[in-house]
DRENFI-383195 format. One record per residue (C-alpha): residue number from 1; x, y, z. Coordinates in steps of 0.25 Angstrom, whole numbers, m for minus. Example, Ala and Ser with C-alpha at 12.3 -4.5 7.8 and 13.67 -1.06 7.14 Angstrom:
BEGIN
VEXTI    k     px     py     pz
VEXTI    1     49    m18     31
VEXTI    2     55     m4     29
# end
This chain:
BEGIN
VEXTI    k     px     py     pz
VEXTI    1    m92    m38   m116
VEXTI    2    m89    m30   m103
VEXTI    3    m88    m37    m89
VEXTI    4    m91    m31    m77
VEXTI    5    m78    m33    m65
VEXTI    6    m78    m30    m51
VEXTI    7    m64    m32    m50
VEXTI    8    m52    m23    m54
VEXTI    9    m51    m26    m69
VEXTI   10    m36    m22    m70
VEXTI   11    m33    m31    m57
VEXTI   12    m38    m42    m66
VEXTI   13    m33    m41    m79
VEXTI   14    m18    m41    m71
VEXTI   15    m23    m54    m64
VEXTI   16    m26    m58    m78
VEXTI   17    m12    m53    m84
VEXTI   18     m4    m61    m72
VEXTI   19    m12    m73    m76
VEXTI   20     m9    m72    m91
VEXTI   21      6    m72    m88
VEXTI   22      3    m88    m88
VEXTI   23     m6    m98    m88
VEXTI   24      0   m105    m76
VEXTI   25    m10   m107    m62
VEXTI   26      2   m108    m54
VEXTI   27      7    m96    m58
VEXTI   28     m6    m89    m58
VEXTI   29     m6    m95    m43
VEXTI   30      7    m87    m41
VEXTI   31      3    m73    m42
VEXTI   32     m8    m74    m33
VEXTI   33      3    m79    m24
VEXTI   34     11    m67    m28
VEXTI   35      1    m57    m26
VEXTI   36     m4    m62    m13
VEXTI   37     11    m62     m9
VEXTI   38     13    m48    m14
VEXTI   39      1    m45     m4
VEXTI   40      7    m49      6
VEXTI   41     22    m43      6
VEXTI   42     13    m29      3
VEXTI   43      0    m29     11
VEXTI   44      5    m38     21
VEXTI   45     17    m33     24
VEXTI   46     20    m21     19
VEXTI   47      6    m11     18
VEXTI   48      0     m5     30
VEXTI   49    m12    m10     30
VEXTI   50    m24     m1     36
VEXTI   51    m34    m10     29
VEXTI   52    m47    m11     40
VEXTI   53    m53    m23     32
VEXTI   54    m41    m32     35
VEXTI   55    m32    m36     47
VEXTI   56    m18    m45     45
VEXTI   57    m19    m60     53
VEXTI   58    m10    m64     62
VEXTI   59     m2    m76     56
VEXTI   60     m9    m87     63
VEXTI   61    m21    m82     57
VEXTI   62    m16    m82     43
VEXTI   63    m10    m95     43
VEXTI   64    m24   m102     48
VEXTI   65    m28    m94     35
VEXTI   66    m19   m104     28
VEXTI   67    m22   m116     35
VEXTI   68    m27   m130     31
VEXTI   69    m40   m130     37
VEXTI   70    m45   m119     28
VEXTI   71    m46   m130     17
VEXTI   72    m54   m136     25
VEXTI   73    m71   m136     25
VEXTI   74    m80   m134     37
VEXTI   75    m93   m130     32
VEXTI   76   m103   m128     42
VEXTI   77   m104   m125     58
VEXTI   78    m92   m130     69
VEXTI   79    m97   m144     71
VEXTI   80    m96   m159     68
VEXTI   81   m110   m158     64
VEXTI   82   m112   m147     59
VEXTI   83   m100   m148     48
VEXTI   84   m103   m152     35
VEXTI   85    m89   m159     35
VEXTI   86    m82   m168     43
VEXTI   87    m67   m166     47
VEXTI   88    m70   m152     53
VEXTI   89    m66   m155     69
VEXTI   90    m53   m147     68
VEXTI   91    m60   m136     60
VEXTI   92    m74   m138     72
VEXTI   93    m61   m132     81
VEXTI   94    m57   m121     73
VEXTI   95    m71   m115     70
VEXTI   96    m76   m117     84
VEXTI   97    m63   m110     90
VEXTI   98    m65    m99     80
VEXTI   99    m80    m97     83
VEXTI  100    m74    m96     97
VEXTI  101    m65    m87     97
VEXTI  102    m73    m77     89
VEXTI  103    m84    m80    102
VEXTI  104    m73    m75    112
VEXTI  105    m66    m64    102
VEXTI  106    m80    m57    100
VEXTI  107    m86    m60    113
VEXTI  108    m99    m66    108
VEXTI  109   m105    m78    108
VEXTI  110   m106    m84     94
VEXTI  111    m96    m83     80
VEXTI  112    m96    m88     68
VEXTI  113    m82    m88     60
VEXTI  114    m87    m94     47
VEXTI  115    m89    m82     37
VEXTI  116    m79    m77     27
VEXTI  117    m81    m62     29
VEXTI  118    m89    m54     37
VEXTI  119    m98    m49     27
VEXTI  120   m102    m63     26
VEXTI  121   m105    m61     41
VEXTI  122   m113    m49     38
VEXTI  123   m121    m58     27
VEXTI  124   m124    m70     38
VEXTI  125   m130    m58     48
VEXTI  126   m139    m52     35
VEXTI  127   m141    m67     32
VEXTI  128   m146    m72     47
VEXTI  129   m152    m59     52
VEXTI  130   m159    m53     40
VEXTI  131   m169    m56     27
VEXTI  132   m168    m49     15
VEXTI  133   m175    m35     16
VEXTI  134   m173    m35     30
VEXTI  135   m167    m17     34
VEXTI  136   m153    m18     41
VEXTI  137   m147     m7     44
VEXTI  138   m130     m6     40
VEXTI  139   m120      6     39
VEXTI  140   m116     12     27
VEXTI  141   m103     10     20
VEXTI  142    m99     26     20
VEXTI  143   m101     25     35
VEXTI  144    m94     13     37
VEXTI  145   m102      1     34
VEXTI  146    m99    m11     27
VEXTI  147   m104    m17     13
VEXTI  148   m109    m29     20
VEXTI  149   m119    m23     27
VEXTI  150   m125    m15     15
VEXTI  151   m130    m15      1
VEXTI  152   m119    m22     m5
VEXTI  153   m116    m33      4
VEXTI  154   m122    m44     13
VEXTI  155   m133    m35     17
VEXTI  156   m137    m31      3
VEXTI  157   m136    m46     m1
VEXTI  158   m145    m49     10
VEXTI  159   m157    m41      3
VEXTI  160   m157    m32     15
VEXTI  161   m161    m17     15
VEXTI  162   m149     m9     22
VEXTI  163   m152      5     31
VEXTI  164   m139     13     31
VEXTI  165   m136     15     47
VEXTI  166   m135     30     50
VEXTI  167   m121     34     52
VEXTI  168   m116     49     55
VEXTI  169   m106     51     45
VEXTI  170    m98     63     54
VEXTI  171    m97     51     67
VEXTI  172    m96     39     59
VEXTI  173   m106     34     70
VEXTI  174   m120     28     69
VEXTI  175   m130     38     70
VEXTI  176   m139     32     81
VEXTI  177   m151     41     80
VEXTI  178   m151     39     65
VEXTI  179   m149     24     67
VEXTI  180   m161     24     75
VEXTI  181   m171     32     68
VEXTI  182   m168     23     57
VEXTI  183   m167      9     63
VEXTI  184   m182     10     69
VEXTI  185   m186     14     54
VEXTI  186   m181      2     47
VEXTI  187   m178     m7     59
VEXTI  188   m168    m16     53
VEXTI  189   m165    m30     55
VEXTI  190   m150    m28     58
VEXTI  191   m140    m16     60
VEXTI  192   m127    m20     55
VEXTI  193   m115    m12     56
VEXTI  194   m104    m15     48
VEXTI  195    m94     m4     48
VEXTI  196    m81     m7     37
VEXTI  197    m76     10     42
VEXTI  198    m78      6     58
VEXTI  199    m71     16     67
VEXTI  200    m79     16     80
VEXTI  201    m89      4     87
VEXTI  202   m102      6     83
VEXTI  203   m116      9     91
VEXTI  204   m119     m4     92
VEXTI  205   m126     m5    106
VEXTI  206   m134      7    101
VEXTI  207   m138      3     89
VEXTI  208   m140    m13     92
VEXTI  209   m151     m4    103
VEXTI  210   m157      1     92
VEXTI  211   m159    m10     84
VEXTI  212   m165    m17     96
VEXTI  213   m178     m9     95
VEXTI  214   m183    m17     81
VEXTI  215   m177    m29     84
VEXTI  216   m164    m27     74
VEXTI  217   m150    m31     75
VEXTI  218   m138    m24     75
VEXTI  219   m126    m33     69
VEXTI  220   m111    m26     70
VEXTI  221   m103    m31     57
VEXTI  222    m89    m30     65
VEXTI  223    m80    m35     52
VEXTI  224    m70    m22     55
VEXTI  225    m73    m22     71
VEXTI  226    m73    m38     74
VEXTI  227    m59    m36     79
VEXTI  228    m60    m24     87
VEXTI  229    m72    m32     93
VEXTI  230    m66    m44     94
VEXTI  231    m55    m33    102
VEXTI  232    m62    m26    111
VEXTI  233    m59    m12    103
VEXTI  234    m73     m8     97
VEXTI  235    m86    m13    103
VEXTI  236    m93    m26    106
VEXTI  237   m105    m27     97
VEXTI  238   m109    m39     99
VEXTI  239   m112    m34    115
VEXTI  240   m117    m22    111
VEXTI  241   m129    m26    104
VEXTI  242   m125    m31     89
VEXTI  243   m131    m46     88
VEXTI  244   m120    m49     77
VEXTI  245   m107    m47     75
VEXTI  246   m101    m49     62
VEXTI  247    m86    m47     58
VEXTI  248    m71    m51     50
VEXTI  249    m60    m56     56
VEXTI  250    m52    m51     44
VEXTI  251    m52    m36     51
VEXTI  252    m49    m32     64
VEXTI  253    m52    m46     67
VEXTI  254    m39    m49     60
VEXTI  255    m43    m63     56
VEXTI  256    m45    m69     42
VEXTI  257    m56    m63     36
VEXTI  258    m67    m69     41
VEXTI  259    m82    m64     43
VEXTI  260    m86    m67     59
VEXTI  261    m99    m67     64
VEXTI  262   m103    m65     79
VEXTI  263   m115    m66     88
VEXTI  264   m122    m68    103
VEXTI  265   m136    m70    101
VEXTI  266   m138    m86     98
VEXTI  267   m150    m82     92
VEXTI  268   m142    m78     81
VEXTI  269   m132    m90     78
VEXTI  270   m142    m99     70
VEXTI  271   m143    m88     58
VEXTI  272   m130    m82     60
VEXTI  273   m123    m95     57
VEXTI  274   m133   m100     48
VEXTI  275   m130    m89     38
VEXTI  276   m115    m91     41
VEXTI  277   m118   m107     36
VEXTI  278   m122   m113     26
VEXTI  279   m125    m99     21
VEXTI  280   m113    m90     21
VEXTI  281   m102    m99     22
VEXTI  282    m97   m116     22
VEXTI  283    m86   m118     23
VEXTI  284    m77   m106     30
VEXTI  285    m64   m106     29
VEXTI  286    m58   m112     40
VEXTI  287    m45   m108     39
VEXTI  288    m50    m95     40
VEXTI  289    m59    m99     53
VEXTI  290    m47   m102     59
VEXTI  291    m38    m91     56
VEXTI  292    m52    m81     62
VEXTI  293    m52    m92     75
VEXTI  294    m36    m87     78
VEXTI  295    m39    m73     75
VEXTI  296    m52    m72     84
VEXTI  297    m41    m76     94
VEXTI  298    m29    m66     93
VEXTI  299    m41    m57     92
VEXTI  300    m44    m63    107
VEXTI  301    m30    m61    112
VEXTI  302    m25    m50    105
VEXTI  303    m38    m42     99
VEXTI  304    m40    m32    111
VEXTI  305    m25    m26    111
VEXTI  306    m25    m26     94
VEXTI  307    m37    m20     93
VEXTI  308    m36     m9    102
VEXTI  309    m23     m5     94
VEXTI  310    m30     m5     81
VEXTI  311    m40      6     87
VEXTI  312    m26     11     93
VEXTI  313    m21     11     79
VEXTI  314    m34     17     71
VEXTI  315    m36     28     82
VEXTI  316    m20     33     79
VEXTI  317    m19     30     65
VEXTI  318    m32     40     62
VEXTI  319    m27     50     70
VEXTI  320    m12     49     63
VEXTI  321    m19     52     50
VEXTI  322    m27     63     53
VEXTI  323    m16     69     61
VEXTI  324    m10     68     46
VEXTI  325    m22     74     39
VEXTI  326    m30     61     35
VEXTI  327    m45     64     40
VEXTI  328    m48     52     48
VEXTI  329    m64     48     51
VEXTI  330    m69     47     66
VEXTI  331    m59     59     72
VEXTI  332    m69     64     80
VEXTI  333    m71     50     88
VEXTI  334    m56     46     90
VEXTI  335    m55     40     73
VEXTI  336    m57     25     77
VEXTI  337    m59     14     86
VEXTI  338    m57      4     77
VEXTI  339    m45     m2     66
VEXTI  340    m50      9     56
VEXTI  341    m46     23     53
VEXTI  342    m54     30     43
VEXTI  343    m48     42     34
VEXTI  344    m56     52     24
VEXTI  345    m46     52     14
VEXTI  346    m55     60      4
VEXTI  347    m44     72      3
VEXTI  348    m33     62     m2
VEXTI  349    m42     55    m14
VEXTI  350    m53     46     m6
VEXTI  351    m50     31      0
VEXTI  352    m46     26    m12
VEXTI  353    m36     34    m17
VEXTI  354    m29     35     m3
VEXTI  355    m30     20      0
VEXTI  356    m22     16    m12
VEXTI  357    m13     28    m10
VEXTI  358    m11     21      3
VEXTI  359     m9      8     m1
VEXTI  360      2     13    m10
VEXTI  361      9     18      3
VEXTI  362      6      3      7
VEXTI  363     m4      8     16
VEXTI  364    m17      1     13
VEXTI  365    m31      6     17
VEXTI  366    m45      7     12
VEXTI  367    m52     16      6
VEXTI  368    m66     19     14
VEXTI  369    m81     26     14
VEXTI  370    m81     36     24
VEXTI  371    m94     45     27
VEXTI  372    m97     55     15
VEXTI  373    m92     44      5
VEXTI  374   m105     36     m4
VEXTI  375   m106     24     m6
VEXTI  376   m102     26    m20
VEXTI  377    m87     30    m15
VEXTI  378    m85     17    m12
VEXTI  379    m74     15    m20
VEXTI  380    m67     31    m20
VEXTI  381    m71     35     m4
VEXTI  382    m65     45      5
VEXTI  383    m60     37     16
VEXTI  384    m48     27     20
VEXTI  385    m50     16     29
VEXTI  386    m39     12     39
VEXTI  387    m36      1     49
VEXTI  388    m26     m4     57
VEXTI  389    m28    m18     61
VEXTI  390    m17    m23     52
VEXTI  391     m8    m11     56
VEXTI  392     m9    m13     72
VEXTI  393     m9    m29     69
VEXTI  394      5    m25     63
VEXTI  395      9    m20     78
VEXTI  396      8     m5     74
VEXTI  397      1      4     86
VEXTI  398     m2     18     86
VEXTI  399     11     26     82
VEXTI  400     11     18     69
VEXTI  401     m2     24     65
VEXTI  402      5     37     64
VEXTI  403     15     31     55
VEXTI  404      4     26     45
VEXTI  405     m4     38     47
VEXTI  406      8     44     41
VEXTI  407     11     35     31
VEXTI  408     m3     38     26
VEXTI  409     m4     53     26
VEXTI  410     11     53     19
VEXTI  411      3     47      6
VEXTI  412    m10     56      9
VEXTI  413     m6     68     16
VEXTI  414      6     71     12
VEXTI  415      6     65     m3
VEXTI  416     19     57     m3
VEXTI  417     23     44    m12
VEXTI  418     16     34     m8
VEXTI  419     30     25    m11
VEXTI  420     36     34     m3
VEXTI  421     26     29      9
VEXTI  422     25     16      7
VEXTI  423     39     14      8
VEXTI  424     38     20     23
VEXTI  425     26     11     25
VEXTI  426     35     m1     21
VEXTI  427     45      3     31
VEXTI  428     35      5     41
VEXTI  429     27     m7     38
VEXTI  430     36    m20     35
VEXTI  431     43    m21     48
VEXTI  432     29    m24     54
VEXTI  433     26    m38     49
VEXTI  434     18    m46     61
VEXTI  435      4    m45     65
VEXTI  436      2    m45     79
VEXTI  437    m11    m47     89
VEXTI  438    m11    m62     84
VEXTI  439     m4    m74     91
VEXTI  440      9    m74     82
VEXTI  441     15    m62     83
VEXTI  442      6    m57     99
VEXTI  443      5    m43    103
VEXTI  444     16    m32     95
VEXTI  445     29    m29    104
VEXTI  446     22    m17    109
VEXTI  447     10    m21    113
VEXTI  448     16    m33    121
# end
């Protein structure tokens, strides 16, 4: 009988092999040590990571990762009353110091710190704010939106019917007009724009007007921006007219990955945090609620400066790669103002082919929809997505861009051996072990 597996089959019949070696548990326990280990001596300290999903802790964040109060439970709101357990003053603290310092890290007037990832945070808006069969309107993925805002994610799964936002493909900007015309034909309860390929702020004020004039509401799903938010280095959506902001601590944020929900109008707060609990989440990891309270406040002390060189960063690695012959998206309007770079990279084999050329090099990025690709290229698209929050966490400032634009074009400009590369990238790479922005390691020698 044929079975049907989502999985990599050949990644699972070697799991399989390694566990057939033996039939002990402790062993079988060892080589998730192992690999885990391997991963770190190789991504951790030996890659250059230009991964825009994913930002490295500081060491005081990871080690609250680790702690023993993430075996604890705490099921319910902050309070003696309204736990379902008893025991839970010391972790009352830690929540209500979280909730706090996201207040003051987004300027706004109500968080919530519970969910485990932010496409859970998109759910609990789709759960508060709409009914099934309810019109929103979200961004395709070609253009840069996200999976949890359409067909097949949290707003598919809430039965709702989802309108393509207009997008001018030669821009990479809203189309305003179109977004109008359209909007007053179908009215939709929310406007959601959740960007994962984020390279300028978005209309918000303009389109938050728009939605005014029916009574909808324009949400931002900020899980790439929260820390360029948080830092002053992008826009202020929540005081330019979104009534929601969702996000992930576990990108720019550089937090744990957490989803993070965030809100003025009180008006909100029952069905915001009545679909946070009892119905997306009990208990919430509060190991992981303390690790995101201590990085919500490096973000408050350190954000401003480390995000401002990450858009530093973005703005020279792009124009080091098209100076080297690798096409970059948003020329025309100075390539980014964000942690991401985003290349065509059709003419060296498509993302795919070049992301793993890459990561051969150990330089490891993503492959990416750009405008002109389908939905159906989702595995085989044209373009590379690049950040550079680990990199300028790492202390690096603009002059290195140049050395990894360099890196990059020597495997797909100039066609050289990837081994060749990588061992230049090591040499370049392991000397640089510390993250900074945080409060163990402070500001990087240069920057003090």
């Amino acid at each position: 009988m044929s079975t049907f597996e989502v999985h990599d089959v050949d990644a699972l019949a070697n799991a399989r092999a390694i566990m057939n070696l033996t039939e002990s548990p402790r062993e079988w326990a060892g080589e998730v040590v192992k690999a885990v280990d391997r991963n770190a001596e190789w991504r951790g300290k030996s890659c250059l990571n230009l991964l825009a999903p994913e930002a490295p802790t500081s060491p005081t964040v990871r080690r609250l990762l680790s702690s023993e109060i993430g075996t604890r439970a705490a099921e319910g709101h902050i309070g003696r009353v309204n736990r379902w357990f008893a025991g839970t003053q010391h972790i009352d603290e830690v929540e209500a110091l979280c909730v706090e310092l996201l207040k003051t890290a987004f300027r706004c007037n109500y968080a919530d710190h519970r969910l485990m990832g932010s496409m859970l945070g998109n759910l609990a808006v789709y759960h508060a704010l709409t009914e099934p069969g309810d019109t929103v309107m979200t961004a395709s993925q070609p253009f840069g939106g996200h999976s949890s805002n359409r067909h097949d994610g949290p707003a598919g799964f809430r039965g709702l019917n989802i309108v393509d936002i207009p997008y001018n493909p030669e821009t990479l900007e809203v189309d305003l007009d179109e977004f109008a015309k359209l909007g007053r034909q179908v009215q939709p309860k929310i406007v959601v724009m959740g960007m994962s390929m984020t390279l300028f702020p978005l209309p918000v004020r303009e389109m938050s007007k728009i939605c005014d004039e029916w009574g909808g509401k324009f949400i931002f799903d900020g899980a790439h921006q929260a820390g360029l938010i948080a830092g002053k280095q992008f826009q202020d959506p929540l005081n330019e007219g979104a009534v929601i902001l969702t996000g992930s601590a576990g990108k720019t944020f550089s937090g744990p990955q957490s989803g993070m929900l965030m809100w003025n109008d009180p008006d909100l707060t029952e069905a915001l945090t009545d679909a946070v609990f009892p119905v997306l989440v009990a208990t919430h990891q509060v190991n992981r609620v303390a690790a995101l309270a201590v990085a919500a406040a490096e973000m408050v002390e350190y954000g401003q400066f480390y995000m401002g060189q990450i858009v530093k960063n973005s703005k020279a690695l792009a124009k080091a790669l098209e100076e080297r012959g690798i096409r970059v998206l948003g020329a025309s309007r100075g390539y980014s103002e964000s942690h991401q770079v985003i290349a065509d990279v059709r003419q060296f084999g498509g993302g795919l082919e070049v992301a793993h050329r890459l990561a051969e090099a150990n330089i490891v990025t993503n492959k990416n929809l750009i405008p002109g690709d389908q939905p159906e290229d989702w595995d085989r698209p044209s373009g590379l997505r690049i950040g550079t929050i680990e990199v300028t966490r790492l202390g690096m400032r603009e002059a290195d861009m140049a050395t990894i634009a360099e890196f990059m074009a020597r495997v797909l400009v100039k066609g050289e051996d990837t081994k060749s590369v990588q061992k230049d990238v090591l040499d370049f790479r392991l000397p640089l072990q510390d993250f900074y922005y945080n409060f163990d390691h402070g500001m990087p020698g240069w920057a003090q």
